[in-house]
C-alpha positions in Angstrom: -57.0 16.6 -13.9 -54.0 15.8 -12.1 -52.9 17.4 -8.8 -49.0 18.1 -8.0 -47.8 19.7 -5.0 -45.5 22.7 -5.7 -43.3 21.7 -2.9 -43.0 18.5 -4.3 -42.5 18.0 -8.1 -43.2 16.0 -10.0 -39.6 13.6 -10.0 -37.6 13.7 -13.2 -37.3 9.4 -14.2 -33.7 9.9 -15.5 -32.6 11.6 -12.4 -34.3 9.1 -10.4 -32.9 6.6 -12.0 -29.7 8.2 -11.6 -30.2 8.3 -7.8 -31.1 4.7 -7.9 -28.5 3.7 -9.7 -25.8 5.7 -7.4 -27.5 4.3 -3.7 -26.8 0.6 -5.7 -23.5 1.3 -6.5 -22.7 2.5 -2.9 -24.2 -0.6 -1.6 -22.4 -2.7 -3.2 -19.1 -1.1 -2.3 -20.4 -0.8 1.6 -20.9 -4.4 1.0 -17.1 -5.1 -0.2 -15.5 -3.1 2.9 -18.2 -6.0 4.8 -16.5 -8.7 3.4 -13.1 -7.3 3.3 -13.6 -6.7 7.1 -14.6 -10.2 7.7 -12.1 -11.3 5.5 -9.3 -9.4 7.7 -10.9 -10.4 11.4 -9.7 -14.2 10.3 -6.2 -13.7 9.7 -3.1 -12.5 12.0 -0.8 -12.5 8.8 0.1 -9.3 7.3 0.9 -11.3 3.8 -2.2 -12.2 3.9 -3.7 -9.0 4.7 -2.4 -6.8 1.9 -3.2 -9.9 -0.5 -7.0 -9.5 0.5 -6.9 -6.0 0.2 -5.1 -5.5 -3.0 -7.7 -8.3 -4.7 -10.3 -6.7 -3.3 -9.8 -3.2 -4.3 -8.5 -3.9 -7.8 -12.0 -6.0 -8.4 -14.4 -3.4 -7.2 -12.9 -0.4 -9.1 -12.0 -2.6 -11.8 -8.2 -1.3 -12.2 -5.4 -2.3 -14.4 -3.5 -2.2 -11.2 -3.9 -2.0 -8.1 -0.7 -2.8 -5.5 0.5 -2.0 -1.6 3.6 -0.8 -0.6 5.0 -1.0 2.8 7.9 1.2 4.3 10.5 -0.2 6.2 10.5 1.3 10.1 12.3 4.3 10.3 11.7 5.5 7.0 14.3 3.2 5.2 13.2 1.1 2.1 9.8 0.8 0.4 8.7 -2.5 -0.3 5.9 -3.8 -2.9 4.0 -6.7 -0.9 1.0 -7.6 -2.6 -0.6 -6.9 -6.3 -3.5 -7.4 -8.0 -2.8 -8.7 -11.1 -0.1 -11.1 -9.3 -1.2 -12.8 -6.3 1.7 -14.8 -6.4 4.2 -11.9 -5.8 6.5 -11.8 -2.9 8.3 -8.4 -1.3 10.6 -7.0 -3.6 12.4 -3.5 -2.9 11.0 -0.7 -5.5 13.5 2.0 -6.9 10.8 5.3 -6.1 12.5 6.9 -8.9 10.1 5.3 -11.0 7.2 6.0 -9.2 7.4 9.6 -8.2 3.8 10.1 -7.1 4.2 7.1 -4.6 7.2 8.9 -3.2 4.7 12.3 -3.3 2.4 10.4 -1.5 4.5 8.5 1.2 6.8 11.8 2.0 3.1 14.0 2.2 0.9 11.6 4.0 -2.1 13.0 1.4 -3.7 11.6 -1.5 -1.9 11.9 -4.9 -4.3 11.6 -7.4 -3.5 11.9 -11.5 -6.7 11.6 -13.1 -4.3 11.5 -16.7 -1.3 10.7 -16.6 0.2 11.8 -20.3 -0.2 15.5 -19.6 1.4 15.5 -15.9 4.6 17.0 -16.1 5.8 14.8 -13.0 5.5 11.5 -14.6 7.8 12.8 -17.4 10.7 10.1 -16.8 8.3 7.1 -17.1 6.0 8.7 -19.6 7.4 6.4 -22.7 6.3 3.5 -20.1 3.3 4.2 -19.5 2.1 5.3 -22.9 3.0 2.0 -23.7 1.2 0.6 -21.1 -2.4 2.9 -22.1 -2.3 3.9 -18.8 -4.8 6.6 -18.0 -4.9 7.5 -14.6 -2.9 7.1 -11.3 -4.0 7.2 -7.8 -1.9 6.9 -4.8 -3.9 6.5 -1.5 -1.0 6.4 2.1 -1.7 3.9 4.5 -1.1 5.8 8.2 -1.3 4.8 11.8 -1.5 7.4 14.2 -0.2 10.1 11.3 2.7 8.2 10.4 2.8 7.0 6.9 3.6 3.1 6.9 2.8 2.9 2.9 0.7 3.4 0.1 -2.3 1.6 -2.1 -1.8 2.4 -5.5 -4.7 2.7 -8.1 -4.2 2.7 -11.5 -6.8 2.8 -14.4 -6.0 2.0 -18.3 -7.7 4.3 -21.1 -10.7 1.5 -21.6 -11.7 3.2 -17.9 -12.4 6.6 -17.1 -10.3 8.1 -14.3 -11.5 7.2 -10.4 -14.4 9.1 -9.6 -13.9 11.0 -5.9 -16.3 8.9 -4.1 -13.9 5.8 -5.4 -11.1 7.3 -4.2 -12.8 8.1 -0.7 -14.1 4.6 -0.6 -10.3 3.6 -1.2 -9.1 5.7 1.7 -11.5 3.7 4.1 -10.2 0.8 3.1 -6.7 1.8 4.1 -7.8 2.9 7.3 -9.2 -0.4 7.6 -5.7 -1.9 6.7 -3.7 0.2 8.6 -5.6 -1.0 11.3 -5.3 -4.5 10.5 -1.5 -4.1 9.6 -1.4 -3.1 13.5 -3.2 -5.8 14.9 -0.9 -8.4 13.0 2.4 -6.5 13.8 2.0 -6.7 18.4 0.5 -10.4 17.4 3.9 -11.3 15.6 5.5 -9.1 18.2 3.7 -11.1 21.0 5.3 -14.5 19.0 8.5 -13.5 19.2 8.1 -12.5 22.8 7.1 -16.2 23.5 9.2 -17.7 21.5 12.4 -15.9 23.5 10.6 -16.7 26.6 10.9 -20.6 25.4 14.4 -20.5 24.3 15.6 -18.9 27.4 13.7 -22.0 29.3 15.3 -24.2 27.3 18.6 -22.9 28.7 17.5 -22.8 32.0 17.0 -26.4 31.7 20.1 -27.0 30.0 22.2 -25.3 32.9 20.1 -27.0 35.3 20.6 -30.8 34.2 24.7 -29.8 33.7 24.7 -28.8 37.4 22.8 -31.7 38.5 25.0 -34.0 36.4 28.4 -32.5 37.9 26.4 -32.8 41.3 26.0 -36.4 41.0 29.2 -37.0 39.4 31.5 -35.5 42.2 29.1 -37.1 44.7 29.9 -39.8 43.6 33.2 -39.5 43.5 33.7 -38.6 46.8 31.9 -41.5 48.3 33.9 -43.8 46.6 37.3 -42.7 48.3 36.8 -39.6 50.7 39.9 -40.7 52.3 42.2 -41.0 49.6 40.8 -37.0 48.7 41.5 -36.1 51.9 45.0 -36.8 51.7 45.4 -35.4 48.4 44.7 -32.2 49.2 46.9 -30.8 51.8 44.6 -29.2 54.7 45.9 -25.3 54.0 43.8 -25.8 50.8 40.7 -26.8 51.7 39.9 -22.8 52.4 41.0 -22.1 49.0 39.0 -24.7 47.7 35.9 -23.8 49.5 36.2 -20.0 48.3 36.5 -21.2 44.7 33.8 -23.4 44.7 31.5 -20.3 46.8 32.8 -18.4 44.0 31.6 -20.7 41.5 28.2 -21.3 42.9 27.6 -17.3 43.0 28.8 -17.3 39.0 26.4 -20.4 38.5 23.1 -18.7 40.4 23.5 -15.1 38.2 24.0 -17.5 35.0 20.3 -19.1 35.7 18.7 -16.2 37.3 19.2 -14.3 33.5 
C-alpha cells in the first residue's frame, strides 16, 4: 500500500523532466553571460567587445545571424561593427531602409521582435530577400546607456529553427545591458587616451619653444660678447628705448605662447 500526501502529488516524470531540462538550459546560458563577462573585463577595445558579444550570442541561440549596430553620436549614421557569421568584418555604414525593424527598434528604444517574418507586413520591401534567404524570424534587441539608444543586437533565426523563445530574448537583453556597459567603460578609457596623448603633444611644444629660446639666448649672447662695442655704436642711443620696448614686448608674446 502506498501512501501519498494530498498536498504533495505524486510528480508527473515528463513534467519533471521538463523542469529539469529548463533549470539546465538556464544554467548554461547563466554560464555564457559568466564567460562573456570575463571575456569583456579583459579588454578596453570596443572592436573587440561587440566581436565577443556578437560570437557569443549567435552560438548560444544558435542563429543564422546575429550582428551589432552602433549609432553615430548625435543620432547621425548607423554603423554595422561586428557579425557573427563574419568575424573578420569591419564598420561599414547600413542604408536602414533595408532593415526597417532595426530603424523600429533604434527610433523606439524597445524590443522589436518578428517571430515570422513572411507574414509581417513591414518587411514587405525585403520580403523577396529574405524568402530567399529562409529566414524565419527577426529580433532586434537596442543597446541604451542611461535611456539613450547607442544601437541594436540583431537576432535572426532561419526556418531549420523555431522563432526565439521569450526567455531568449530576455537573456539577449541582459547581455546588452552588459555591453552597453562595457561599450562605456571603453569609450572615457579611449577618451582618457586621447586626453594624454594631447597632454604629450602640447609637452612636446613646450619643449620645442623652450630649446628655440634657449638657442636664440645663447646665440645673441654670444654675439654681443664678441663686439659689445662695435653694437653700441651701431645703434644710435635714442634707440636703445625702442629696442628695449620691443624686446619687453617680445618676451610678454613669448611667456603667453608657453603658458598655453
Amino acid at each position: 500500500m502506498t501512501l501519498t500526501n494530498p498536498r504533495f502529488p505524486a510528480a508527473d516524470p515528463e513534467r519533471l523532466r521538463a523542469r529539469i531540462e529548463e533549470l539546465e538550459h538556464e544554467r548554461r546560458r547563466l554560464l555564457t553571460v559568466i564567460e562573456l563577462l570575463r571575456e569583456l573585463a579583459g579588454s578596453l577595445n570596443y572592436r573587440d567587445i561587440v566581436q565577443a558579444v556578437a560570437r557569443r550570442i549567435g552560438y548560444a541561440l544558435e542563429l543564422d545571424r546575429c550582428s551589432v549596430f552602433l549609432t553615430e553620436k548625435g543620432g547621425g549614421n548607423v554603423h554595422l561593427v561586428a557579425s557573427y557569421e563574419d568575424p573578420a568584418l569591419r564598420s561599414q555604414t547600413v542604408d536602414l531602409s533595408l532593415y526597417p525593424e532595426l530603424r523600429q527598434a533604434l527610433d523606439s528604444g524597445e524590443i522589436v521582435n518578428i517571430p515570422d517574418v513572411i507574414h509581417e507586413p513591414a518587411l514587405e520591401p525585403v520580403q523577396d530577400m529574405l524568402s530567399s534567404r529562409r529566414v524565419q524570424s527577426i529580433t532586434v534587441v537596442p543597446v541604451a546607456w542611461k535611456k539613450v539608444t547607442i544601437g541594436a543586437i540583431f537576432l535572426r533565426t532561419d526556418r531549420t529553427r523555431p522563432p526565439l523563445s521569450p526567455a531568449d530574448i530576455q537573456w539577449a537583453r541582459l547581455v546588452a545591458d552588459v555591453t552597453a556597459r562595457s561599450l562605456r567603460t571603453a569609450h572615457r578609457f579611449e577618451r582618457l587616451q586621447a586626453r594624454n596623448r594631447g597632454s604629450e603633444t602640447a609637452l612636446a611644444k613646450d619643449r620645442e619653444r623652450a630649446a628655440m629660446i634657449s638657442f636664440l639666448k645663447r646665440l645673441l649672447t654670444a654675439f654681443t660678447d664678441h663686439d659689445q662695442a662695435a653694437l653700441d655704436e651701431l645703434v644710435p642711443q635714442a634707440g636703445q628705448a625702442e629696442l628695449d620696448r620691443l624686446a619687453g614686448v617680445a618676451l610678454t608674446v613669448l611667456t603667453r605662447e608657453t603658458s598655453q
